[in-house]
C-alpha positions as CSV (number, residue, x, y, z in Angstrom):
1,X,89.8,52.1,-33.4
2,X,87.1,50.2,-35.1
3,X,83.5,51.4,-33.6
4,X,82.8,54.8,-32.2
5,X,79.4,56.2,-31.0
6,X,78.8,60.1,-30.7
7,X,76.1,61.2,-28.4
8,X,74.1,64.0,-29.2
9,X,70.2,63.9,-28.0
10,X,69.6,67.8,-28.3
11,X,67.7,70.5,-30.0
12,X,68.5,70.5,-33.9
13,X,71.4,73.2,-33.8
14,X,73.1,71.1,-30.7
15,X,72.7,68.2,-33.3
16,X,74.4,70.7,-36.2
17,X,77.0,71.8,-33.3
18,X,78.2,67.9,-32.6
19,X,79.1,67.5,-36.8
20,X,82.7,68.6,-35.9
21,X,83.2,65.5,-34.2
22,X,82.2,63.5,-37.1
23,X,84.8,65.0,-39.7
24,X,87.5,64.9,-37.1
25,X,87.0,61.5,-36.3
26,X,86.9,60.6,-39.7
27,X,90.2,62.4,-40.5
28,X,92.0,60.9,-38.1
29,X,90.9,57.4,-37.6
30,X,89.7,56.6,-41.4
31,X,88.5,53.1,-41.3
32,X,86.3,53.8,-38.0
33,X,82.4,52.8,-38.4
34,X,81.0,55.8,-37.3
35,X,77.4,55.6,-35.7
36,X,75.9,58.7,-33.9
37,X,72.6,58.5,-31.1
38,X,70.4,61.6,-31.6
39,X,66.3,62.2,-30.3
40,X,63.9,60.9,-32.9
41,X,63.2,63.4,-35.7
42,X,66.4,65.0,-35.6
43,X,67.7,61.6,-37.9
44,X,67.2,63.6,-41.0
45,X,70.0,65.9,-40.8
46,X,72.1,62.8,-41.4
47,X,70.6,61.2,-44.1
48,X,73.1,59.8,-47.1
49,X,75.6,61.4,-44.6
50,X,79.0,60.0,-45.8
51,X,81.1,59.9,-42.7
52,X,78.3,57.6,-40.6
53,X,77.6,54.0,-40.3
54,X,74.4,54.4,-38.3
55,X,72.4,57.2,-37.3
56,X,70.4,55.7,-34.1
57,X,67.7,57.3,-32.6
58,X,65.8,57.4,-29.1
59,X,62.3,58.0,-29.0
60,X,61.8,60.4,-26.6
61,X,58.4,60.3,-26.6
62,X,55.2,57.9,-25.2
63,X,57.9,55.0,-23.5
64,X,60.9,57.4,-23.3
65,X,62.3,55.3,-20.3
66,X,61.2,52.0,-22.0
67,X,63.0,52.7,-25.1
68,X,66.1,54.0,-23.5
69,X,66.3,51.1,-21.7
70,X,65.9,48.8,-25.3
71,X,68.4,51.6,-26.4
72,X,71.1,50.9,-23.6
73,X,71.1,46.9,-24.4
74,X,71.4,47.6,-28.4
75,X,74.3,49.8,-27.9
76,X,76.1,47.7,-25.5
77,X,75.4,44.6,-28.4
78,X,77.4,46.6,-30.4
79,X,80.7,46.7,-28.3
80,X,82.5,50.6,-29.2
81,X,85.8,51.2,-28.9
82,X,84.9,55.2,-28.5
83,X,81.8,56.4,-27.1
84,X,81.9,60.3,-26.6
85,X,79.0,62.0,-24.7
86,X,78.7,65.7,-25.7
87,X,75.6,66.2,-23.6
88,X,75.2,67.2,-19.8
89,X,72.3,65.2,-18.7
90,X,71.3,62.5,-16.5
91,X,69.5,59.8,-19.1
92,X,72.8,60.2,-21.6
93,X,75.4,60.1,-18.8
94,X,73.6,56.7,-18.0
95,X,73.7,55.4,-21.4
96,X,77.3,56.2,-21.7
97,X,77.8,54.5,-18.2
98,X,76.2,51.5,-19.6
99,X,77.0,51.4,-23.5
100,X,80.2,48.9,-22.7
101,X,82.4,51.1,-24.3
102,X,86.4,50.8,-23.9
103,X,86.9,54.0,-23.6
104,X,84.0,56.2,-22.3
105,X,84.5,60.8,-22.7
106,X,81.8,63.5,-21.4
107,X,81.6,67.0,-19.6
108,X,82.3,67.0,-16.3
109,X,78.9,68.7,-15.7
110,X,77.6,65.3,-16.9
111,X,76.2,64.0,-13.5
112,X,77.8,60.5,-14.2
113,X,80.8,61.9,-15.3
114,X,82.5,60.6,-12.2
115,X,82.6,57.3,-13.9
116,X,83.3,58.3,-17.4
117,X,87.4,56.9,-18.4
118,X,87.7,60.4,-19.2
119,X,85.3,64.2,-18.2
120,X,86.7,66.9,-20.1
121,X,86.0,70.7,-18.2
122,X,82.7,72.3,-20.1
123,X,83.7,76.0,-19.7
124,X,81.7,78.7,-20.4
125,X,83.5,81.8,-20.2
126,X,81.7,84.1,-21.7
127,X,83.9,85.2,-25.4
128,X,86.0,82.2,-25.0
129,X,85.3,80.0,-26.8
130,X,83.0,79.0,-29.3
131,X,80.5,75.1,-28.5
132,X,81.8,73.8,-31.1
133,X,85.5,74.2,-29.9
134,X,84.1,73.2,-26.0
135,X,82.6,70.0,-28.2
136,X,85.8,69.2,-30.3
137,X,87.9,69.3,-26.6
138,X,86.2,66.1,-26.0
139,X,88.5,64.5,-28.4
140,X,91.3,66.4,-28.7
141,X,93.8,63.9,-26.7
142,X,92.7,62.1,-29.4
143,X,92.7,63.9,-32.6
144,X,94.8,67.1,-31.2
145,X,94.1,70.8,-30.8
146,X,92.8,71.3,-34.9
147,X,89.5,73.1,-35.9
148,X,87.0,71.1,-38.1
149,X,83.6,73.1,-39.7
150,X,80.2,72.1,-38.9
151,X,79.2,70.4,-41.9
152,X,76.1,68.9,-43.6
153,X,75.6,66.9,-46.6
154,X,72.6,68.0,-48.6
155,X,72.1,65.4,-51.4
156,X,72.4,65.3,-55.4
157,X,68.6,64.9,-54.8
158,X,68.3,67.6,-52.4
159,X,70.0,70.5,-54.3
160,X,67.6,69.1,-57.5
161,X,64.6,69.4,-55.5
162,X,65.1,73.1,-54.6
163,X,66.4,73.9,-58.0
164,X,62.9,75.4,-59.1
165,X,63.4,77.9,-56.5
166,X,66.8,79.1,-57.6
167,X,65.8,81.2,-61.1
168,X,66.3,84.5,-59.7
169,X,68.3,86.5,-56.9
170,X,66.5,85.6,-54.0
171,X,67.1,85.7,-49.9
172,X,65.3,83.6,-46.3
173,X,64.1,84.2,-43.5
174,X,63.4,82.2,-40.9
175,X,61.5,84.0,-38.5
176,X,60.2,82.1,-35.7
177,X,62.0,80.0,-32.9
178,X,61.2,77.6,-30.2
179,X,61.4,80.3,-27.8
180,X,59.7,83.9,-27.3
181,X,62.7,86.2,-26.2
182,X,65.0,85.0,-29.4
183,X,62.5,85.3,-32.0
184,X,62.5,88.8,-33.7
185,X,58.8,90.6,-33.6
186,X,56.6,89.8,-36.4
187,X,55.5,93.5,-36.8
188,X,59.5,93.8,-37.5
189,X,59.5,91.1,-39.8
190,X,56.4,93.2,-41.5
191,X,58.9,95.7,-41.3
192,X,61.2,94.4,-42.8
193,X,59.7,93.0,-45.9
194,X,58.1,96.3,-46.5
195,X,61.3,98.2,-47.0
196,X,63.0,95.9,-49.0
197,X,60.9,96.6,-52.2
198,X,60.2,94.0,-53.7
199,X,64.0,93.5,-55.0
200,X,64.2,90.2,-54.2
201,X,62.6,86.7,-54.2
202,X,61.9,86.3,-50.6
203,X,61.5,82.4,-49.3
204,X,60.2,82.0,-45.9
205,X,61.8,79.0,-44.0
206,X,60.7,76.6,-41.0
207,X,58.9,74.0,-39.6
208,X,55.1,72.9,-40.5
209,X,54.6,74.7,-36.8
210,X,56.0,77.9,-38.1
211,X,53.9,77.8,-41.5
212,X,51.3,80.3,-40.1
213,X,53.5,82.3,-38.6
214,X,55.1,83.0,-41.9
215,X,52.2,83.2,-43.4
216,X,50.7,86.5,-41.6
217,X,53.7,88.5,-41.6
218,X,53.9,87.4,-45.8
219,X,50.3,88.8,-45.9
220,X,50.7,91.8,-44.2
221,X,53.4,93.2,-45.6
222,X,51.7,92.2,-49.0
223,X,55.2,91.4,-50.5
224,X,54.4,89.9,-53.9
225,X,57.4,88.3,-54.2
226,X,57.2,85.6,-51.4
227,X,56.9,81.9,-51.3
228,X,56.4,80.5,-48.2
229,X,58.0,77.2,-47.8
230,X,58.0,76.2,-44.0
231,X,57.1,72.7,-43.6
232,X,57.2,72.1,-47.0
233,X,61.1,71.1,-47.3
234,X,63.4,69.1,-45.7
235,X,66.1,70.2,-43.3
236,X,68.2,69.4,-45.8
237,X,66.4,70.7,-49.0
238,X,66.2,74.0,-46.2
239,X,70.5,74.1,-45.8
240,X,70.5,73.5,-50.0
241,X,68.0,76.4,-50.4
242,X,70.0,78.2,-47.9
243,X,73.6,77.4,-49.7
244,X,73.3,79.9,-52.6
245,X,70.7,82.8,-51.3
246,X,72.2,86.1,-51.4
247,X,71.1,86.6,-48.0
248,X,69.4,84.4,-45.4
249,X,68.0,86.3,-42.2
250,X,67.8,84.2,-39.1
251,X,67.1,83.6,-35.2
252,X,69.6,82.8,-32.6
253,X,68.1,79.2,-33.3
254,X,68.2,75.8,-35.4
255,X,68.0,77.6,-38.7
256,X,71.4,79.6,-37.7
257,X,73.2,76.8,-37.6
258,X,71.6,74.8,-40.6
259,X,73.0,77.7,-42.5
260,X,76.6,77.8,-40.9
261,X,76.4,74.3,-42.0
262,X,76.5,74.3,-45.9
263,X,78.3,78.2,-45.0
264,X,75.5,80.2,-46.8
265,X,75.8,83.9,-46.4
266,X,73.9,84.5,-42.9
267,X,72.5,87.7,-40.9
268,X,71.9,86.4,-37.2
269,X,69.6,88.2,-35.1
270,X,70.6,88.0,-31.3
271,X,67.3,89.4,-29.2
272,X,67.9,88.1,-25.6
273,X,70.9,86.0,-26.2
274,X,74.2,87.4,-27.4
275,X,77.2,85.3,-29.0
276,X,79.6,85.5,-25.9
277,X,77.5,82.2,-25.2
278,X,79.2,80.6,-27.9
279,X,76.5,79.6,-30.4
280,X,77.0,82.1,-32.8
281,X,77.2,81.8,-36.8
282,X,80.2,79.8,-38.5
283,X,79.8,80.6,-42.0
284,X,82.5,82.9,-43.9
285,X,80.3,85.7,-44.6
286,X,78.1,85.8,-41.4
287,X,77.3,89.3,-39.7
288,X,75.6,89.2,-36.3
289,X,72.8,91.8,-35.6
290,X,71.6,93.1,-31.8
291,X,70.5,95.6,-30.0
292,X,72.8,98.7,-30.4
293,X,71.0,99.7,-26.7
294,X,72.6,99.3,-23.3
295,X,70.3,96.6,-21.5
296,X,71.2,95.8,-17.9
297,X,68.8,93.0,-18.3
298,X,70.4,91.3,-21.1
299,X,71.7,88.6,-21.7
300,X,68.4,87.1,-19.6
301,X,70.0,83.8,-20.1
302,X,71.6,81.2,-21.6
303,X,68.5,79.7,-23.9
304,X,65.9,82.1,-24.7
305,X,62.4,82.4,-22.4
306,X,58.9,81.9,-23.2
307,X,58.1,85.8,-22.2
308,X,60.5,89.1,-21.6
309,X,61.1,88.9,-17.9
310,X,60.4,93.1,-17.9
311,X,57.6,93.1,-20.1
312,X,59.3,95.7,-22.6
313,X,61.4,92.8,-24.4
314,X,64.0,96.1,-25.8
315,X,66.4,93.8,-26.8
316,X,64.5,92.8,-29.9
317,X,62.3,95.9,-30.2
318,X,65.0,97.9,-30.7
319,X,67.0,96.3,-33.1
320,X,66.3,98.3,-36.1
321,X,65.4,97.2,-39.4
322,X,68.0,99.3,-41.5
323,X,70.3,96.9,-39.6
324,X,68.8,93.6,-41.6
325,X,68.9,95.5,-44.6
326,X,72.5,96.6,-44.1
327,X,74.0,93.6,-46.2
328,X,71.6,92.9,-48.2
């Protein structure tokens, strides 16, 4: 199998989720040219990556429909042998229709599965099984039933770059996230940074957007010993940062799986989600914390919602902070 294109036009943890795909591939058919399609910004996750030929991107953006359609024609220029579609949309089902691959692989949810060569099931039985295995089942006729990590490769550069930051015991947080009912409170956040004492270096994580976030909840817990560095680092300066903290406090949400993916010591807190989804944390030493009360009401969905559907949002409100300080 010479060329082979994964799809994976997500949020930046589905992004993280597909890297399974990459190492398996490249076990198993080591001379491939490996080029992966993923929305425009998420690119840098894969840069100096050492399993990929390409890293292509679609601009989803002012044109989105004119550049898919320039997308469609490149991709078919390039004749694949393997094009495997982990998404369940409309727009990627059509690429994959289109790309001119030999062999063509999606979830039957896909609604142009129908005339993929080959739709695998996309089951989500709650506890089952974990996305990344669902994702890896794409290939497995291929490749067989064998478990690969998620897995980024921070650079020589990267790991220098955050160095300065590494000259004492230190921990993360990443405290916001794209959506309301996943995000722990601030005031807990507050919280939280008040009762650890000042014991460590504390680093706050995230996008430019999340810089002012991090910011208030740094000032009003007037911990000393805070940097914040949202939107001040690369992803992957972030998953080197990440790598060697003795503790790095997350979201159900991008920064999760950024840490699962250089398996750095995580503390995951599920609010209105819960891990039977199957997006839960991958690293070795990875504890998951939640609500410890009984909440008809949750989980209130798959993703997380922009507001608490009952006003009260007790799923996060209730996790309490002795529980983030538990392995720390």
């Amino acid at each position: 199998m010479d060329k082979i294109l994964i799809i994976q036009t997500a949020s930046i943890g589905d992004v993280i989720l597909a890297t399974p795909l990459i190492e398996a591939l490249r076990q198993n058919y080591p001379g491939s040219k490996i080029d992966i399609l993923v929305k425009k910004g998420n690119e840098p996750l894969f840069r100096g990556h050492p399993h990929l030929r390409n890293v292509i991107t679609w601009n989803k953006g002012s044109g989105k429909y004119v550049h898919l359609l320039n997308l469609i024609f490149s991709i078919r220029r390039e004749k694949y042998d393997l094009v495997v579609n982990l998404q369940r949309f409309f727009a990627t089902g059509l690429i994959t229709v289109f790309s001119g691959g030999r062999t063509t692989i999606g979830f039957d949810k896909n609604p142009l599965s129908k005339y993929f060569d080959r739709k695998i099931e996309h089951a989500m039985r709650l506890g089952k099984r974990h996305e990344i295995e669902r994702n890896l089942s794409l290939i497995e006729p291929l490749v067989g039933p064998a478990y690969f990590p998620v897995k980024l490769y921070p650079s020589k550069e990267d790991y220098e770059r955050v160095k300065k930051f590494k000259n004492e015991p230190y921990i993360t947080i990443s405290p916001a996230s794209l959506w309301f009912t996943k995000q722990y409170p601030k005031d807990k956040w507050v919280e939280f940074l008040t009762s650890l004492g000042e014991k460590y270096k504390v680093y706050a994580l995230g996008s430019g957007k999340d810089a002012a976030l991090c910011d208030e909840i740094i000032k009003a817990a007037d911990y000393k010993r805070s940097e914040n560095l949202a939107g001040k680092l690369s992803l992957l300066e972030s998953a080197a940062l990440m790598k060697d903290a003795r503790r790095n406090l997350v979201n159900d949400s991008a920064p999760m799986h950024l840490a699962s993916s250089v398996n750095a010591r995580t503390t995951a807190i599920f609010c209105s989600t819960v891990t039977d989804f199957g997006f839960g944390p991958l690293s070795d030493d990875s504890i998951v914390v939640e609500s410890a009360k009984r909440l008809a009401c949750r989980p209130c969905g798959i993703h997380g919602l922009k507001e608490c559907p009952k006003k009260h949002f007790d799923c996060a409100r209730t996790i309490q902070v002795s529980q983030l300080l538990a392995k720390i």
